[in-house]
C-alpha positions in Angstrom: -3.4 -16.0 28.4 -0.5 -13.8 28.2 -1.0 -10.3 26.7 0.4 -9.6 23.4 1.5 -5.7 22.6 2.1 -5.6 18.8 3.5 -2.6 17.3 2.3 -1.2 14.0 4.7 1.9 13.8 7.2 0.9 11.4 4.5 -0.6 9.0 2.8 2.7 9.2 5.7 4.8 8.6 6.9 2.4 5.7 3.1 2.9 4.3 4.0 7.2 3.9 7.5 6.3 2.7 6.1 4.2 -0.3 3.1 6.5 -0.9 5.7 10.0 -0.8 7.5 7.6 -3.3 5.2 7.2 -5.9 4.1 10.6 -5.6 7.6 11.8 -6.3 8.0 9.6 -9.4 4.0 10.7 -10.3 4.7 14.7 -9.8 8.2 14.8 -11.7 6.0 12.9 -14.6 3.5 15.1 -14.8 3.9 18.3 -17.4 2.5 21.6 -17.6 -0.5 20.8 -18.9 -1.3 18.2 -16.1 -0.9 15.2 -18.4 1.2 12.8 -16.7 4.1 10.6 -18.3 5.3 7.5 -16.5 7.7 4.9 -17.1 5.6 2.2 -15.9 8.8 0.2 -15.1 9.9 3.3 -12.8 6.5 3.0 -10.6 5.7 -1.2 -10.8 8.3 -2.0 -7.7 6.8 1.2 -5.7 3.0 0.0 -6.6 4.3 -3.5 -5.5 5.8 -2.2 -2.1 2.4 0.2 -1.5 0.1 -2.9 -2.3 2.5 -5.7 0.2 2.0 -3.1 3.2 -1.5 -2.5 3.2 -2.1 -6.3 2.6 0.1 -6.4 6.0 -1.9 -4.1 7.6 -5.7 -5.0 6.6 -4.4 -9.1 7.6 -3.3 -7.7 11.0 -5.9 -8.2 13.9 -6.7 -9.1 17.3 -8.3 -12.0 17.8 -11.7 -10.7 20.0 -11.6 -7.6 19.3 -14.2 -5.4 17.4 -12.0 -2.1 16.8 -9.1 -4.3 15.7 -11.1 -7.2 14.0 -10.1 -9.5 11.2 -11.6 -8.1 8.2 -9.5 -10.3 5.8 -12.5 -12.2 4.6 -14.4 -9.0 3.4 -11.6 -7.0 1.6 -11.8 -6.5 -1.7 -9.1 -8.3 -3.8 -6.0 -5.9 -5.3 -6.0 -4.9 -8.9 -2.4 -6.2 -10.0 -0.3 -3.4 -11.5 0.4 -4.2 -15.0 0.4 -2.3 -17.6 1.4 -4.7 -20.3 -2.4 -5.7 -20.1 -3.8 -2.8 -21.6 
């Protein structure tokens, strides 16, 4: 069997892009008092974007391999983002 390398770099460094993201829009929300004001419309595409890269990443795997199994089967499902339900 051929060996596979796979590279993981860019989803890693798009997984700190998103998260400095929503910690920019989450810090310029939040007031003096520490009570934070969001525009839930401002942060839905960034949760979105956050959630679609770890997906990718916990759904990544080597096939045989313990360090780098497939988990996939025991992950927890995603809360959706959605404000409208509360």
């Amino acid at each position: 069997m051929p060996k596979v390398t796979v590279n993981l770099n860019s989803l890693r460094k798009r997984l700190v892009q998103e998260y400095n993201a929503l910690t920019s829009e989450i810090n310029e929300g939040t007031g003096k008092c520490g009570y934070i004001e969001l525009h839930t419309v401002n942060i839905e595409r960034q949760m979105d974007d956050l959630r679609n890269t770890i997906s990718t990443i916990c759904c990544s795997y080597i096939e045989g391999s313990e360090a780098f199994a497939d988990i996939s089967d025991d992950l927890p499902e995603f809360v959706d983002f959605n404000p409208n339900d509360y």
